[in-house]
C-alpha positions in Angstrom: -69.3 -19.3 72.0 -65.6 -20.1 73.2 -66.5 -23.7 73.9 -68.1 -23.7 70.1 -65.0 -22.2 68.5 -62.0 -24.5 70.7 -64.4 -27.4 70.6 -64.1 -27.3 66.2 -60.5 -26.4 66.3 -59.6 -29.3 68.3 -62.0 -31.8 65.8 -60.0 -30.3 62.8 -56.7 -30.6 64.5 -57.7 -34.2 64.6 -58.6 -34.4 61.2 -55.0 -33.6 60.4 -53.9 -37.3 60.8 -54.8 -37.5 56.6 -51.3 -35.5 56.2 -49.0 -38.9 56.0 -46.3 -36.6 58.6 -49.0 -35.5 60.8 -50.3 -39.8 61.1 -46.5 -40.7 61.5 -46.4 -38.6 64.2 -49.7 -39.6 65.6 -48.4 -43.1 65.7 -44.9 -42.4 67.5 -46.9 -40.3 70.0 -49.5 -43.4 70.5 -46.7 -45.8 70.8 -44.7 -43.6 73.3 -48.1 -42.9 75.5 -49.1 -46.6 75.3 -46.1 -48.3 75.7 -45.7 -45.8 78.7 -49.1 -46.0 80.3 -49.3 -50.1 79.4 -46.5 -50.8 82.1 -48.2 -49.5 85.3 -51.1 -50.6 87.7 -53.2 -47.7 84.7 -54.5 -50.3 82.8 -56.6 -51.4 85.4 -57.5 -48.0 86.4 -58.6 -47.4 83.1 -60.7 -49.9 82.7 -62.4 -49.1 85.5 -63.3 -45.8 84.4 -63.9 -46.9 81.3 -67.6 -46.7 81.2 -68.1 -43.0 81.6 -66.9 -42.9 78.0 -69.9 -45.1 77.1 -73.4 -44.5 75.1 -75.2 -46.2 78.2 -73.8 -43.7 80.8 -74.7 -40.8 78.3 -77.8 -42.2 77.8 -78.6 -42.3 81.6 -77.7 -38.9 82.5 -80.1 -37.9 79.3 -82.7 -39.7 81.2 -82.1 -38.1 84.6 -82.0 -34.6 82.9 -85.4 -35.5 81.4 -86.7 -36.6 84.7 -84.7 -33.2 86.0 -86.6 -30.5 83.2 -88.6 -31.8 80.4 -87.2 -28.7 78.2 -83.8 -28.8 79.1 -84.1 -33.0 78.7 -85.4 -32.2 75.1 -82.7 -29.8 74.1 -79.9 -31.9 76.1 -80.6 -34.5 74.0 -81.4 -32.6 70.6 -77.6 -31.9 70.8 -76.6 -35.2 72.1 -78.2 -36.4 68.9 -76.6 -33.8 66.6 -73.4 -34.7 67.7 -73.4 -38.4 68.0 -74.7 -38.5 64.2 -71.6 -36.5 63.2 -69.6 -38.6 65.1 -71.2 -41.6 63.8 -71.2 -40.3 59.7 -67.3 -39.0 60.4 -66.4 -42.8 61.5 -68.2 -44.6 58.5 -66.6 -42.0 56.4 -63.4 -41.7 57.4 -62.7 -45.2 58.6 -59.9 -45.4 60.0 -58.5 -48.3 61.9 -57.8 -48.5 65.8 -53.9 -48.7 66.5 -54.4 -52.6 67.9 -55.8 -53.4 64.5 -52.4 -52.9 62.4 -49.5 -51.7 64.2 -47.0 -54.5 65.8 -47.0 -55.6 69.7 -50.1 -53.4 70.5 -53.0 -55.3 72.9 -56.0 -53.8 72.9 -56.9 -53.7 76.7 -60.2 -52.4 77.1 -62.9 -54.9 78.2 -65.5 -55.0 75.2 -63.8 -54.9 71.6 -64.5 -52.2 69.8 -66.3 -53.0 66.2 -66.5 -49.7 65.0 -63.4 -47.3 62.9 -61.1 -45.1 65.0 -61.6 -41.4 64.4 -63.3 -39.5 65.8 -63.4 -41.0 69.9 -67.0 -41.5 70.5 -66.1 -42.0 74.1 -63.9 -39.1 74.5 -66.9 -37.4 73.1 -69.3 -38.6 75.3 -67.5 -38.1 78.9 -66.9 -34.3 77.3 -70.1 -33.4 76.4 -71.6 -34.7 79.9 -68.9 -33.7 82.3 -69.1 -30.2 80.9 -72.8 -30.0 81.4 -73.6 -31.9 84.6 -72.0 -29.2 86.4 -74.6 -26.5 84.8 -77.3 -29.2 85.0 -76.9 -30.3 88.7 -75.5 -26.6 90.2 -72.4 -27.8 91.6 -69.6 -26.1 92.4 -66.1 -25.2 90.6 -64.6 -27.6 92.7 -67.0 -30.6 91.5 -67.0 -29.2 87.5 -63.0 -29.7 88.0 -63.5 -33.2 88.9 -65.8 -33.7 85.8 -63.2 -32.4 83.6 -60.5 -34.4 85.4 -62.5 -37.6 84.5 -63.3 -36.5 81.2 -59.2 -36.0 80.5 -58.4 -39.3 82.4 -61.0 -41.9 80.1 -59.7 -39.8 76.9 -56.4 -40.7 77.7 -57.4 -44.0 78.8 -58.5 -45.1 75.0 -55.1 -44.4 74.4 -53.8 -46.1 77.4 -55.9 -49.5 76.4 -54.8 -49.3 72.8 -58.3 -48.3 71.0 -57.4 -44.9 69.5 -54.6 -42.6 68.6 -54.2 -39.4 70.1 -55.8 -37.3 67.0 -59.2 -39.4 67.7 -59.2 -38.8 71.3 -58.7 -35.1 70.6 -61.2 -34.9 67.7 -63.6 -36.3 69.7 -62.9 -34.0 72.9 -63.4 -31.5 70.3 -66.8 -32.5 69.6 -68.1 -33.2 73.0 -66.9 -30.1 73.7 -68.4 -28.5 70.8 -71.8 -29.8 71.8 -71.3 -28.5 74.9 -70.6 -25.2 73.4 -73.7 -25.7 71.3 -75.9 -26.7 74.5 -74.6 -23.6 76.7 -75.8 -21.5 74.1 -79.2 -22.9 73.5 -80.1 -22.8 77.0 
């Protein structure tokens, strides 16, 4: 029930980049972190982990689970699906644009352009909700759930890093993935 509660505060703090303050600030913090992060061998390494954020590597470990437990493949992706259609109905909603797409000397990095509006992170979203549950899913040990959350924190603040999202997006959509992982803890 804890995951459920932090994981909506965080998506509501994210939703407070409508206050015109609260986006200014978002911005400076962006600029500082990119500007920052964009000067150091990072880039690279954030491209490279990159992919962990995707739908394709969410997808796969949705296969493998269904492979792993036809129930818990079912309810796995049950929430997967929840989530990623409020993700999805947020972003045609809200649309708000990525940071490369309007504010001045920012390149967007990442290897595939992005096509869809900012807020909430779908990738931050997706490494959260699967590197909080593989650890359950796959029995491993505190040790190996640390490294999953490590990863998870390292591609968030790689869309940052590669100039695709603010920081209110990236936590919004830690917030949901970790909401859904909230949601999935309880259901099984």
């Amino acid at each position: 029930m804890s995951l459920i509660i932090f994981g909506s505060l965080l998506f509501l703090v994210g939703l407070s980049y409508h206050f015109a303050n609260v986006a200014q600030l978002d911005a400076r913090v962006f600029w500082g972190l990119h500007s920052r992060l964009r000067q150091s061998v990072l880039p690279q390494f954030f491209r490279l982990i990159w992919p962990l954020g995707t739908s394709p590597v969410a997808i796969l470990v949705l296969i493998v689970v269904w492979i792993v437990d036809l129930r818990l493949g079912a309810v796995t992706t049950g929430v997967y699906a929840v989530i990623g259609s409020i993700e999805w109905f947020t972003k045609s909603q809200l649309k708000r644009p990525r940071p490369f797409t309007f504010l001045h000397n920012i390149k967007m990095l990442q290897p595939r352009h992005p096509k869809d509006p900012s807020f909430p992170s779908g990738d931050a979203m997706h490494v959260w909700y699967v590197g909080l549950i593989l650890p359950t899913i796959l029995d491993l040990s505190t040790p190996y759930a640390i490294i999953c959350i490590l990863l998870a924190s390292l591609v968030s603040l790689g869309r940052i890093a590669l100039g695709v999202h603010f920081p209110l997006d990236t936590l919004a959509g830690t917030g949901l993935g970790i909401l859904a992982a909230g949601i999935w803890k309880l259901l099984i």
